[in-house]
C-alpha positions as CSV (number, residue, x, y, z in Angstrom):
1,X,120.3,-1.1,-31.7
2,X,121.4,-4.0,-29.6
3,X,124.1,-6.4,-30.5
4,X,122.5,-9.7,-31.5
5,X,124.3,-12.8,-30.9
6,X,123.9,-16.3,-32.5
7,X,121.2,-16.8,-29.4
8,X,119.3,-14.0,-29.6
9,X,118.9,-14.4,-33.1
10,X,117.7,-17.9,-32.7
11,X,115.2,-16.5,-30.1
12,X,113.9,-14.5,-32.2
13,X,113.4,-16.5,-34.8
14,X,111.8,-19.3,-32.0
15,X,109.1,-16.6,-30.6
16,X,108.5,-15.2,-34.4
17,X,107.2,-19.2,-35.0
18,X,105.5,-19.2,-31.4
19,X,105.7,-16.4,-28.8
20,X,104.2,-18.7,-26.2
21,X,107.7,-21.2,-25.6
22,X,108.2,-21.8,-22.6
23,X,111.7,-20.8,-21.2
24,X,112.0,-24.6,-20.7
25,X,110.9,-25.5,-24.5
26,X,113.5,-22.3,-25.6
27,X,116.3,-23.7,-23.6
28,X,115.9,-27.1,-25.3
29,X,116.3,-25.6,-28.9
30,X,118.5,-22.7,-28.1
31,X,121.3,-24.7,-25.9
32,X,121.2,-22.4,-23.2
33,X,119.2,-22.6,-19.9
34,X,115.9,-21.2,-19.0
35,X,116.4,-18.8,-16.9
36,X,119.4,-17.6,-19.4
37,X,117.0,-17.9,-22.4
38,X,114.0,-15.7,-20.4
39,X,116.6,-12.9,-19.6
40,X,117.6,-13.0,-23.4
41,X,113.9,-12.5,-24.1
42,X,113.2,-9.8,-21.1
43,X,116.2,-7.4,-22.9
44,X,115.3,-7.9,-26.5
45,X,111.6,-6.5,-25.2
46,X,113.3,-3.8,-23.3
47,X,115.3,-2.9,-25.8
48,X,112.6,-2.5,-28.5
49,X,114.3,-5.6,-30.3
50,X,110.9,-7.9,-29.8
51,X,108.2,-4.7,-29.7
52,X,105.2,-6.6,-29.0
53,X,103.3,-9.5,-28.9
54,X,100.1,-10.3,-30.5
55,X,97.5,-12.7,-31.0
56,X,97.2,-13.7,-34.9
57,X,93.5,-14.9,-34.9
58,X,92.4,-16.7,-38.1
59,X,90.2,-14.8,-40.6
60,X,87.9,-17.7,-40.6
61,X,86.7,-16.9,-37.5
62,X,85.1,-14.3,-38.8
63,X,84.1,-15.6,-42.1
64,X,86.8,-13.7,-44.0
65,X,88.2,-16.6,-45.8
66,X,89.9,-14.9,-48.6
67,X,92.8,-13.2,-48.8
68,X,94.2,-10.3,-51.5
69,X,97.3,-8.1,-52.0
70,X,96.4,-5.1,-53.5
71,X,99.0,-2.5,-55.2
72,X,97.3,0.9,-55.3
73,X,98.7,3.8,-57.0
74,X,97.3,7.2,-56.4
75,X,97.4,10.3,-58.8
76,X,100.3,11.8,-57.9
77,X,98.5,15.9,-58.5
78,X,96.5,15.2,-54.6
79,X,99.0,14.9,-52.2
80,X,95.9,15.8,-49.4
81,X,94.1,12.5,-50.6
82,X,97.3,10.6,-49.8
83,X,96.9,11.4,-46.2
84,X,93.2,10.8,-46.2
85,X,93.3,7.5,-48.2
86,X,95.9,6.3,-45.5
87,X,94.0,7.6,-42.6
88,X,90.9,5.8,-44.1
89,X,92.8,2.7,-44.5
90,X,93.6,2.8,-40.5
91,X,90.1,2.5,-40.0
92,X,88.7,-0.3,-42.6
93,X,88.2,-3.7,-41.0
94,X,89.0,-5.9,-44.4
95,X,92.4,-4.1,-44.5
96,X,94.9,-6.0,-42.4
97,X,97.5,-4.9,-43.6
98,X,98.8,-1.4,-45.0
99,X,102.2,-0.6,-46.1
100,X,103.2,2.9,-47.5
101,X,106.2,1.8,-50.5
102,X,108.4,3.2,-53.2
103,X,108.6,2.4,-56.4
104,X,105.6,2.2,-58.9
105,X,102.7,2.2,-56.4
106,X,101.9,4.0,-52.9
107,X,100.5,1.2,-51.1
108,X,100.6,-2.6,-50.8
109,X,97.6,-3.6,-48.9
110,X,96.2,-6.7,-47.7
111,X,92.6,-7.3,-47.6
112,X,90.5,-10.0,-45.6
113,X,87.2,-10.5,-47.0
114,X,84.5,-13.7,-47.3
115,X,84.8,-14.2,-50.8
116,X,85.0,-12.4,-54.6
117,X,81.3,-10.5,-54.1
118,X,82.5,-8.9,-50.7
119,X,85.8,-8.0,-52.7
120,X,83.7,-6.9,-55.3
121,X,81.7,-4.1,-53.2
122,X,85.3,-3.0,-51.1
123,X,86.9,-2.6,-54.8
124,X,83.8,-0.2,-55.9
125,X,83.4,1.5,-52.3
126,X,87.3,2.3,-52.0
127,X,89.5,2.1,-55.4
128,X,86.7,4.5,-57.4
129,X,87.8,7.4,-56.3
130,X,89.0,10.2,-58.6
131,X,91.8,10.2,-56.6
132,X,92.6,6.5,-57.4
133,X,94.9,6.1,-60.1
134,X,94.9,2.5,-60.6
135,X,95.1,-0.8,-58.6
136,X,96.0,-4.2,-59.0
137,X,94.7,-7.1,-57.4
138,X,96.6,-10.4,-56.5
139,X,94.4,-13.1,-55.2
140,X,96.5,-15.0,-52.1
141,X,96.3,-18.6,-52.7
142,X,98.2,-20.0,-49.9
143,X,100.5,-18.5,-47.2
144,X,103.7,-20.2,-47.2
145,X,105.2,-18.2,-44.0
């Protein structure tokens, strides 16, 4: 891993708020100049420090105006439905999110949907499976960072 200094870190936390800066508006907050603070940025992509760059489009767009976490534990006897409920998950447009965790659950998911009904019909399509041990929902009502 490359050694991150006081400016890189502040980079880093810059283009995590806004990965459009300009090297001019990065120079300004970071103390350095432009072209210093645009070769800090070109390494830390090189590296595999910053590994990509993407768009975070609102939900509401698309009408999916509600957010939940959901904590899913799976019976621990069907390792095979492990792999298929995460390859399913890969492939589900309301799940935005899917993390694979220790502890008491498998997954920590989060789901975009329009509102409770929509919720209601992923909750009976996905979570009633045999397979499904138990799940807990956790309704997002605001997004502090």
């Amino acid at each position: 891993m490359a050694e991150l200094d006081k400016f890189d870190r502040r980079l880093l936390e810059l283009l995590q708020e806004n990965s459009r800066l300009t090297g001019n508006e990065l120079a300004e907050k970071v103390g350095l100049s432009a072209a210093a603070c645009l070769r800090r940025v070109q390494r830390l992509r090189e590296t595999g420090v910053i590994e990509r760059d993407v768009a975070i489009v609102s939900p509401k767009v698309f009408g999916k105006k509600m957010t939940v976490i959901v904590l899913l534990t799976m019976e621990r006897d069907r390792p095979d439905r492990f792999m298929l409920m995460r390859d399913a998950f890969a492939k589900m447009p309301e799940v935005v999110q899917c993390h694979h965790v220790t502890g008491a659950h498998d997954f920590v998911l989060r789901i975009q949907v329009g509102d409770m009904e929509e919720y209601s019909e992923f909750v009976e399509r996905v979570f009633h499976e045999p397979y499904v041990k138990r799940y807990e929902s956790l309704a997002v009502l605001g997004s502090l960072k």
